[in-house]
C-alpha positions as CSV (number, residue, x, y, z in Angstrom):
1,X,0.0,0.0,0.0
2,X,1.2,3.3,-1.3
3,X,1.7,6.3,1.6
4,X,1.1,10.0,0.8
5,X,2.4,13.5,2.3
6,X,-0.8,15.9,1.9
7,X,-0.6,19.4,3.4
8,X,-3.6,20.6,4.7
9,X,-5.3,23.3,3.1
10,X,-8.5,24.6,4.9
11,X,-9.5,23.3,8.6
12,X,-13.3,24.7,8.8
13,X,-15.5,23.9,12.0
14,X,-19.0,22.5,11.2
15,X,-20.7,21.8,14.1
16,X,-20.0,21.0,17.7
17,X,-16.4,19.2,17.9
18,X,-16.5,18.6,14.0
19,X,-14.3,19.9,11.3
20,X,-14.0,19.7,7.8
21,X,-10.3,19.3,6.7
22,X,-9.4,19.8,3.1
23,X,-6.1,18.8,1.9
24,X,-4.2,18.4,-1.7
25,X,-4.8,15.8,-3.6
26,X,-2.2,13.3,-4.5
27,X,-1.7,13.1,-8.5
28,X,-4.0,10.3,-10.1
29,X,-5.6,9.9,-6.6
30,X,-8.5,7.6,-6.5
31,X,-11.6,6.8,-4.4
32,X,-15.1,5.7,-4.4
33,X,-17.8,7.7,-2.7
34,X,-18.4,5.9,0.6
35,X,-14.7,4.6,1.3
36,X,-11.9,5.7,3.7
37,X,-8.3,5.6,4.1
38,X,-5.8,5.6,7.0
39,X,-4.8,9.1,8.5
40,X,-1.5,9.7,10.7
41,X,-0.6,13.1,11.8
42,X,3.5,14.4,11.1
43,X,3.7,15.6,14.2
44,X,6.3,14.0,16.9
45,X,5.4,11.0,18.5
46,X,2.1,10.6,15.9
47,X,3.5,9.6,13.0
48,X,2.8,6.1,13.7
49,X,-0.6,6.4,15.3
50,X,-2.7,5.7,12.2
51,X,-6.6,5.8,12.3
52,X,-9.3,5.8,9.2
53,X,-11.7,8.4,8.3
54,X,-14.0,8.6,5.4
55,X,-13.8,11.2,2.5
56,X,-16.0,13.6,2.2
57,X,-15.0,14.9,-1.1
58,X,-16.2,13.6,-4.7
59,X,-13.3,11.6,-6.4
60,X,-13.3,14.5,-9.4
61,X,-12.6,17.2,-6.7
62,X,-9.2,18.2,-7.1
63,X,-8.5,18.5,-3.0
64,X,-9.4,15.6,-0.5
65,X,-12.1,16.7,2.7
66,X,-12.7,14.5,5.7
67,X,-15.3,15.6,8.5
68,X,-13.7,14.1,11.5
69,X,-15.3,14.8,14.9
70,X,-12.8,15.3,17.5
71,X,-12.9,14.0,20.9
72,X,-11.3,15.8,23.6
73,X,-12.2,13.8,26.7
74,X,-9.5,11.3,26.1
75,X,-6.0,11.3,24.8
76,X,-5.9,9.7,21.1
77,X,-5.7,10.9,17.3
78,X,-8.8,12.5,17.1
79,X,-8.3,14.6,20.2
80,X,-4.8,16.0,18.7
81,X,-7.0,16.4,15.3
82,X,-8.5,19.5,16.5
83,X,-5.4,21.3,17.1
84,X,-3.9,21.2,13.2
85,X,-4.5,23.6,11.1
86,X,-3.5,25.0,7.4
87,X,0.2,24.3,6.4
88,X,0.4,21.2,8.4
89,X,1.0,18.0,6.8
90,X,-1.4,14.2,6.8
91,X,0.0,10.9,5.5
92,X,-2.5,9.2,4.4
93,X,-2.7,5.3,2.9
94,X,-4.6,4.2,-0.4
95,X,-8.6,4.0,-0.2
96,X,-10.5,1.4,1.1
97,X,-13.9,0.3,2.5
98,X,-16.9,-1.8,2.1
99,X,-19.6,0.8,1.7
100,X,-20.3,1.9,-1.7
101,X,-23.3,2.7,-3.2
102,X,-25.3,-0.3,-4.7
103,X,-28.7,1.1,-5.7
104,X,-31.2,2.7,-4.0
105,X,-32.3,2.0,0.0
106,X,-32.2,3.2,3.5
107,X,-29.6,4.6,5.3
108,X,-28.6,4.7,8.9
109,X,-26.2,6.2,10.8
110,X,-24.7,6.9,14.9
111,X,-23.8,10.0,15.3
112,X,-19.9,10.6,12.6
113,X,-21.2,7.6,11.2
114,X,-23.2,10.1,8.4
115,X,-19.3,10.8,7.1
116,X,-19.5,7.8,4.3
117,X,-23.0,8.7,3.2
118,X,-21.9,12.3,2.7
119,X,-19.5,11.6,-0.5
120,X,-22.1,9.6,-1.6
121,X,-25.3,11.9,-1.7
122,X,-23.0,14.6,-2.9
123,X,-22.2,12.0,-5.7
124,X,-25.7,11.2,-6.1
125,X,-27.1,14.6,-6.2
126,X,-24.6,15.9,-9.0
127,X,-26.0,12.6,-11.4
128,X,-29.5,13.6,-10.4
129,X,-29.8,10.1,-8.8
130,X,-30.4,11.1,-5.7
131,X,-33.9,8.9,-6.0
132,X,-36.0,7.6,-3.0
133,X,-33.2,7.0,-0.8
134,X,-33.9,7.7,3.1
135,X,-31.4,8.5,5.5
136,X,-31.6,7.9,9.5
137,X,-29.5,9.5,11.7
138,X,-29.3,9.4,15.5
139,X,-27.3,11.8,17.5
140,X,-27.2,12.4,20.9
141,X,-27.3,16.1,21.1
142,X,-29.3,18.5,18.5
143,X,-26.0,20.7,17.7
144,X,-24.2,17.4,16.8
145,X,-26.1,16.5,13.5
146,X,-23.4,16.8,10.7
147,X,-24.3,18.9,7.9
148,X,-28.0,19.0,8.6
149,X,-28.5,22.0,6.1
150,X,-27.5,20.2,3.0
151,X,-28.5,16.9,3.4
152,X,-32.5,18.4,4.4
153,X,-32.1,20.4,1.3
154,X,-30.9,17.1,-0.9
155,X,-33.5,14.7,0.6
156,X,-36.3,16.9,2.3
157,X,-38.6,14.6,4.3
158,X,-36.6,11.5,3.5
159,X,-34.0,12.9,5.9
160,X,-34.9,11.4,9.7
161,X,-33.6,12.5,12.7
162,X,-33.8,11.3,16.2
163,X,-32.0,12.5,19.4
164,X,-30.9,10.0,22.3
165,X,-30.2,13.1,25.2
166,X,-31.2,16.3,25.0
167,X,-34.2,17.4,27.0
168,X,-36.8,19.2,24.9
169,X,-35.2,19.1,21.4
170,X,-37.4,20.2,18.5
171,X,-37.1,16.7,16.9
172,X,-37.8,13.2,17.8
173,X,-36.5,11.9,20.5
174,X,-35.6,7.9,21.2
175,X,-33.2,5.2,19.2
176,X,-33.0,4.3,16.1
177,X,-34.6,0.7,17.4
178,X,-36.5,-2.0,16.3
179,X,-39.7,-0.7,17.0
180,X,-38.9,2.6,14.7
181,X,-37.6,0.7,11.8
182,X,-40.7,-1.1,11.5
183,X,-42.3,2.6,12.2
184,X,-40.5,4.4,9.1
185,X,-39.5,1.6,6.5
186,X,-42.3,-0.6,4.6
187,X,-39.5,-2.3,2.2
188,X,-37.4,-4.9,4.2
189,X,-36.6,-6.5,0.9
190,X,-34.4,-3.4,-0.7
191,X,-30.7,-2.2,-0.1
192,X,-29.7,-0.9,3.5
193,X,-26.4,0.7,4.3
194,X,-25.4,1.1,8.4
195,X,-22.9,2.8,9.9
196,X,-22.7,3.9,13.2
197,X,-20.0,2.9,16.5
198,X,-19.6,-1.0,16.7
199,X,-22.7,-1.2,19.5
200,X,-25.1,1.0,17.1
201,X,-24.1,-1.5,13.7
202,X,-24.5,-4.6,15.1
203,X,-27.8,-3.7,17.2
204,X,-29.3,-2.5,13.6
205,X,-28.2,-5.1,11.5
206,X,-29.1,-7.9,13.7
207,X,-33.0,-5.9,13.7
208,X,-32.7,-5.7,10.0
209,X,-32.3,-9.1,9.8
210,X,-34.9,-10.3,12.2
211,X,-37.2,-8.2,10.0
212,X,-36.9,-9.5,6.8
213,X,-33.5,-7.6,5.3
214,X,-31.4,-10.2,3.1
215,X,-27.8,-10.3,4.3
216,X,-26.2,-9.7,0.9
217,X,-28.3,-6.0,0.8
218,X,-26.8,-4.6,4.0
219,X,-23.7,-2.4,3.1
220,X,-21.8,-1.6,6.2
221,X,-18.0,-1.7,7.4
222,X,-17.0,-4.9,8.2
């Protein structure tokens, strides 16, 4: 696997403890909407520490973007994340991933987990194939939905959003359970794509399956 030095171009903050970083793009760079790569920072003592996160960006764009939400409570990558800023450097690895789009269906996600479905609507929307496809989020907080704006704008009232721990939000409240899959989605027999922390995936999938969902439609990291 190939290993790239990017500098980074643009560090923007999107919501609470999120940022979208834009870097260069490698020459004859290649991805598919939905997949990832590994990120290390070049700063001493990181260079090592390598973690994935998902692009943001269409594969024509000429930089790369990743929306990475940082997490301050505990020492790691993503903590150290939201301290870079333009001029500093990423090494990043070739692409990878499992989830790619394969025709139209639902998608979940926990909280960052939106990241891979971002490149992907984005994709979608520019081929005007954005469709019937649904997307469920569940975050815990109101101010923690990523780009909320654009993706109500590209899929309106297919865009569901419930919220796990704020007291009195102005949108649903409760988990993305069994109980409200079988509230929002008539079609178990069409594509789903999850992604979410390990807890959130394998509590969905294992519903999805229990209600009808063929294994070979469910698109999610393995």
């Amino acid at each position: 696997m190939a290993n790239y030095k990017v500098k980074i171009t643009e560090v923007t903050p999107v919501v609470s403890k999120v940022f979208r970083i834009r870097t260069e793009k490698p020459a004859n760079y290649k991805f598919i909407p939905g997949q990832a790569t590994e990120i290390s920072l070049q700063y001493d003592g990181w260079k090592n520490e390598k973690r994935p996160f998902t692009f943001t960006s269409l594969p024509k764009d000429k930089f790369l973007e990743f929306t990475i939400k940082t997490y301050a409570d505990h020492e790691g990558v993503t903590k150290r994340i939201a301290t870079v800023g333009a001029g500093d450097e990423f090494e990043i690895g070739d692409s990878w991933g499992a989830i790619e789009y394969k025709g139209e269906g639902v998608f979940i996600a926990g909280g960052a987990g939106v990241t891979p479905f971002l490149s992907i609507f984005r994709d979608l929307n520019q081929k005007g194939q954005l469709g019937n496809n649904q997307l469920f989020c569940s975050n815990q907080f109101e101010d923690e939905i990523i780009c909320f704006e654009e993706l109500k704008s590209l899929l309106g009232g297919k865009f569901i959003n419930t919220i796990t721990k704020q007291k009195d939000p102005d949108l649903p409240t409760g988990r993305i359970d069994k109980q409200f899959l079988m509230n929002h989605i008539k079609d178990f027999k069409q594509q789903f794509y999850v992604c979410g922390p390990e807890g959130f995936n394998h509590a969905i999938l294992k519903n999805l399956k229990e209600l009808g969902a063929s294994p070979e439609a469910l698109v999610f990291e393995q």
